[in-house]
C-alpha positions in Angstrom: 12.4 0.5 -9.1 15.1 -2.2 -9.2 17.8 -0.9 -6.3 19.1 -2.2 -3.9 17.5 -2.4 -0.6 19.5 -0.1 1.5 18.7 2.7 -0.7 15.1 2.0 -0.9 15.1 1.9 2.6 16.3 5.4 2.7 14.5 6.9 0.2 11.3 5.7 2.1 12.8 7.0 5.3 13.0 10.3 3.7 9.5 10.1 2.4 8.2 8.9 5.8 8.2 12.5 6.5 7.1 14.0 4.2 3.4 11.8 3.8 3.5 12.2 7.4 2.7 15.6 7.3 0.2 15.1 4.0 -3.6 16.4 4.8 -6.0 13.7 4.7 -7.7 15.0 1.4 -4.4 15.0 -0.2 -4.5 11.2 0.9 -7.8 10.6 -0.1 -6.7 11.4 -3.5 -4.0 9.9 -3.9 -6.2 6.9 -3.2 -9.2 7.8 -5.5 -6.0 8.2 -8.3 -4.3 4.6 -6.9 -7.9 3.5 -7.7 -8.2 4.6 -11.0 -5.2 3.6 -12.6 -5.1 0.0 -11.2 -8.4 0.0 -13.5 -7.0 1.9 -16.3 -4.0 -1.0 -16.2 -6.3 -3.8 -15.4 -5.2 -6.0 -18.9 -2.0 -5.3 -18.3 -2.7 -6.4 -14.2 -4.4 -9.5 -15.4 -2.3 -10.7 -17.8 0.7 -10.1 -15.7 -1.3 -12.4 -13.1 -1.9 -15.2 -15.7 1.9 -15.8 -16.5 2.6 -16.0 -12.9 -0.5 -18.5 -12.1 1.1 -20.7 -15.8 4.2 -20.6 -13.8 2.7 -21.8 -10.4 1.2 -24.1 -12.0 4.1 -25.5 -13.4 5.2 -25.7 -10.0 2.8 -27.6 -8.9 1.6 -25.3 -5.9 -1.5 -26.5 -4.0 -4.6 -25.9 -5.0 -5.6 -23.1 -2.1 -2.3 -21.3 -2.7 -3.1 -21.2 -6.4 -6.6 -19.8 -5.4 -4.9 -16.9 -3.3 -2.5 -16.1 -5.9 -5.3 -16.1 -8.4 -6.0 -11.9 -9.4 -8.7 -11.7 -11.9 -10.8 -8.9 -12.8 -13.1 -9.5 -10.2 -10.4 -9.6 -7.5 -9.4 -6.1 -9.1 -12.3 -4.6 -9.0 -13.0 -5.4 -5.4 -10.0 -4.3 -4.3 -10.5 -1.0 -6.2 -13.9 -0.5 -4.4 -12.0 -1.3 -0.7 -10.0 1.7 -1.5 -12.6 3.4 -2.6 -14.5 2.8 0.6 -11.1 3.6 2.2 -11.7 7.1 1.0 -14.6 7.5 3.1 -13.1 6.3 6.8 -11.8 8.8 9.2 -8.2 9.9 9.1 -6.4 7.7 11.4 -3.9 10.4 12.3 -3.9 13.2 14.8 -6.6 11.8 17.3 -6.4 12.4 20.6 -6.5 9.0 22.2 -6.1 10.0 26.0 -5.4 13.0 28.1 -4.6 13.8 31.7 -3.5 16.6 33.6 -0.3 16.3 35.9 0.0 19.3 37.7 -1.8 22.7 37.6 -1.0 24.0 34.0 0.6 20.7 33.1 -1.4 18.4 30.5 -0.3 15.4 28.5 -2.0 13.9 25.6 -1.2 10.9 23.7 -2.0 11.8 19.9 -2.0 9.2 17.4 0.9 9.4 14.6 2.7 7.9 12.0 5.1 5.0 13.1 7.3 6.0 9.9 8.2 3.2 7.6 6.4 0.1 7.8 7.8 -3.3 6.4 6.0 -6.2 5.5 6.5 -9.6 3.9 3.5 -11.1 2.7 2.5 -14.5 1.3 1.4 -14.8 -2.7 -1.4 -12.5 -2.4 -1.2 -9.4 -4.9 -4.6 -8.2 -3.2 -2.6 -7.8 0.0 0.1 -5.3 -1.8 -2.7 -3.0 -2.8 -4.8 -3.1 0.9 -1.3 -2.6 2.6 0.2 0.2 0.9 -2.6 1.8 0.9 -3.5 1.4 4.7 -0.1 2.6 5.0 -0.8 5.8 2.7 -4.4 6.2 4.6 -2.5 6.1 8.1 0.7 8.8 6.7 3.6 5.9 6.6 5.7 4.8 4.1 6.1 1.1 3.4 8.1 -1.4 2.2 6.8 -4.4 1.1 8.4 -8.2 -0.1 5.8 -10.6 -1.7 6.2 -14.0 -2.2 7.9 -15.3 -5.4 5.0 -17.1 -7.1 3.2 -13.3 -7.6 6.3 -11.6 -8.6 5.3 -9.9 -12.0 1.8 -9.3 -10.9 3.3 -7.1 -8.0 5.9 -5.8 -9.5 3.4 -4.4 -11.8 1.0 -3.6 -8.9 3.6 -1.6 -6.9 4.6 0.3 -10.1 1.1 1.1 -10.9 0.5 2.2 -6.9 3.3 3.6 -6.5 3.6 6.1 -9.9 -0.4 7.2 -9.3 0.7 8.2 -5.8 3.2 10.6 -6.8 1.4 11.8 -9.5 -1.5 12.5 -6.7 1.3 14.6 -4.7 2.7 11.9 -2.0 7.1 11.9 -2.0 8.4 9.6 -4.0 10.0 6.3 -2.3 6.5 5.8 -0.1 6.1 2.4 -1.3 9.2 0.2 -1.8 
């Protein structure tokens, strides 16, 4: 996934649409399979996480920023039951949130929607990659994300994982950049 961010931009606009339109069990499992392959990868996941907490530590980073950058197994496997419990909320999209009528024969409702592509820049947390792209997923947007430098090979390794188990669950490739 190494391109350069205009065309990761587009490609995500292009797949904006498409898991816009995706049913909310085809969501659902692309989450159940998001869940399942972070814990299929989770040596790889950890290990990636220890060279970049040798390197922070080298770098002398505080103590709490060391803590949040910090991904073990147990950090894993909570994160895999959050989206596990994500499963079970209510789809987000296509509620009505308010209706009125204007005239005789003339009603408006406000419907909830996809925004489209979301971006977000996060702080050294590799537990916040997986809870954002897959709110994002859950809610039918497509996201791209920037992490902080100190976490770089555990999410670049995270976003792979996420991002390959969601296309093989049937959601357009380029929904998480």
């Amino acid at each position: 996934m190494d391109m350069d961010i205009r065309t990761v931009a587009l490609q995500a606009k292009k797949a904006a649409v498409r898991i816009a339109a995706k049913e909310t069990e085809k969501k659902n499992r692309a989450l159940a399979a998001i869940a399942d392959a972070l814990e299929a990868r989770r040596a790889d996941i950890v290990a990636a996480n220890q060279a970049d907490m040798k390197d922070a530590t080298k770098e002398n980073l505080a103590p709490p920023l060391l803590k949040r950058l910090l991904f073990d197994e147990d950090k894993l496997k909570e994160a895999c039951e959050g989206l596990r419990s994500m499963i079970g909320l209510p789809d987000p999209v296509g509620h009505t949130l308010n209706a009125m009528a204007l005239d005789d024969g003339l009603e408006l409702y406000r419907v909830s929607c996809p925004i489209g592509v979301i971006g977000v820049i996060f702080e050294s947390r590799p537990d916040a990659l997986i809870q954002i792209s897959c709110l994002c997923l859950k809610s039918g947007n497509a996201v791209l994300l920037k992490g902080g430098r100190e976490a770089a090979a555990t999410n670049r390794l995270l976003a792979e994982v996420i991002h390959r188990a969601g296309i093989t669950a049937g959601m357009p490739n380029g929904w998480l950049g």
